[in-house]
C-alpha positions as CSV (number, residue, x, y, z in Angstrom):
1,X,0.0,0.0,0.0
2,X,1.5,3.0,-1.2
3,X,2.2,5.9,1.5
4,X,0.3,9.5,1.4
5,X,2.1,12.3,1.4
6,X,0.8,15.2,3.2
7,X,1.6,18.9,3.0
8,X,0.9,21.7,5.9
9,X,-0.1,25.3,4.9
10,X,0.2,28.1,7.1
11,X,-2.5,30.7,6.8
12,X,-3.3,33.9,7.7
13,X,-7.2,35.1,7.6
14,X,-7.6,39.2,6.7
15,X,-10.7,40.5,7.6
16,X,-12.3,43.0,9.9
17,X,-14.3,40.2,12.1
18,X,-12.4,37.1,13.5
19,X,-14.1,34.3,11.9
20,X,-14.4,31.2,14.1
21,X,-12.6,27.9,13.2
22,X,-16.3,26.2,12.2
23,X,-16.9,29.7,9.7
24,X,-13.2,29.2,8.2
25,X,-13.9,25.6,7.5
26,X,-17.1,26.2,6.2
27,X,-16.0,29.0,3.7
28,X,-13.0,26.7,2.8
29,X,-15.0,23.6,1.9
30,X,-17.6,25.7,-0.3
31,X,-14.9,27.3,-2.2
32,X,-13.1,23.5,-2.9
33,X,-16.5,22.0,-3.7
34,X,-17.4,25.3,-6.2
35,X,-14.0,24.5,-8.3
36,X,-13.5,21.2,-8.2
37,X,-17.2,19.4,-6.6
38,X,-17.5,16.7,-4.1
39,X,-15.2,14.4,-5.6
40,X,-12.4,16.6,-5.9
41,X,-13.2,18.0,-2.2
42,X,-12.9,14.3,-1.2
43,X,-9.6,13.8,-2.7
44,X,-8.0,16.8,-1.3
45,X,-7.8,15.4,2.3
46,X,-8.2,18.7,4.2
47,X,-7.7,19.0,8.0
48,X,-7.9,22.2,9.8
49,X,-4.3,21.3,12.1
50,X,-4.6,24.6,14.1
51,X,-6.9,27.6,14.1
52,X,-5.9,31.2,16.2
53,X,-8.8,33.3,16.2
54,X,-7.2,36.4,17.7
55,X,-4.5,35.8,16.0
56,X,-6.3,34.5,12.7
57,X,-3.5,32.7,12.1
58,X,-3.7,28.8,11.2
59,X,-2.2,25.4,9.7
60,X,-4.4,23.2,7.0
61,X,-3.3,19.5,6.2
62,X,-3.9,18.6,2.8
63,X,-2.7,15.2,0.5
64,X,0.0,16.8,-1.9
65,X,-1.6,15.4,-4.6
66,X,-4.3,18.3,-4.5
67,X,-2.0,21.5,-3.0
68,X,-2.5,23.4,-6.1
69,X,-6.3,23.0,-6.3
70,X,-6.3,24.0,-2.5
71,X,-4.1,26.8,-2.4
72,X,-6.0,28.0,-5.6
73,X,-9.4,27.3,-3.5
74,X,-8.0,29.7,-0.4
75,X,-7.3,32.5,-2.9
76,X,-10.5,32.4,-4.1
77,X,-12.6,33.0,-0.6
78,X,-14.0,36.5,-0.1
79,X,-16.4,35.9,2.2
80,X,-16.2,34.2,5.8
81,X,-19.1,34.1,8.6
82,X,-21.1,36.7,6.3
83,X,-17.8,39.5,6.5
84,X,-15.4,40.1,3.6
85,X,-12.4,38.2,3.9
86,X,-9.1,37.0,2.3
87,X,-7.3,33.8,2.7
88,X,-3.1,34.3,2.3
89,X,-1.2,30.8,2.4
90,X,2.1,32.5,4.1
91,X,4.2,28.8,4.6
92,X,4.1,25.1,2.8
93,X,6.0,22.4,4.9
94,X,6.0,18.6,4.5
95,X,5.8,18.6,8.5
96,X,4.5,20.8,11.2
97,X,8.1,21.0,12.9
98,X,9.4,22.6,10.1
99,X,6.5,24.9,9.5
100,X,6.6,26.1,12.8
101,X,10.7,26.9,12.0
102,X,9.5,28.6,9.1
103,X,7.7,31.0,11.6
């Protein structure tokens, strides 16, 4: 059985509210499933790792398979918990050690 390989992506949220962790998610799997639909939202293998909400800062696990369709997915949201917002990918790491280095 062949091995998945993972990436981590470390996020920053811009808006004027702080969207909760359940909003971020939400806006993130609409915007995956309006590109690509349920299949390809399946086959990205998301995982919201860590979410900040003061800080709106956060780490998403996705298979590395689908990073391009993901990242392009996060650059597309404009819109979180009803506010305007913008997703910025700020770090890519093959493990959360080096990711937080990278910080």
């Amino acid at each position: 059985m062949k091995r998945v390989k993972r990436r981590y992506l470390l996020f920053q949220v811009e808006s004027e509210a702080s969207p909760t962790g359940r909003e971020l998610l939400d806006g993130l799997w609409a915007a995956v499933t309006k590109f690509y639909g349920e299949v390809g939202g399946s086959q990205a293998g998301l995982l919201l790792v860590d979410y900040d909400e003061e800080g709106k800062l956060g780490v998403l696990r996705v298979w590395l398979a689908s990073l391009q369709q993901v990242r392009a997915s996060l650059a597309s949201i404009t819109v979180l918990g009803g506010k305007d917002a913008a997703v910025h990918v700020l770090a890519i790491s093959g493990t959360l050690k080096a990711l937080r280095k990278k910080t």
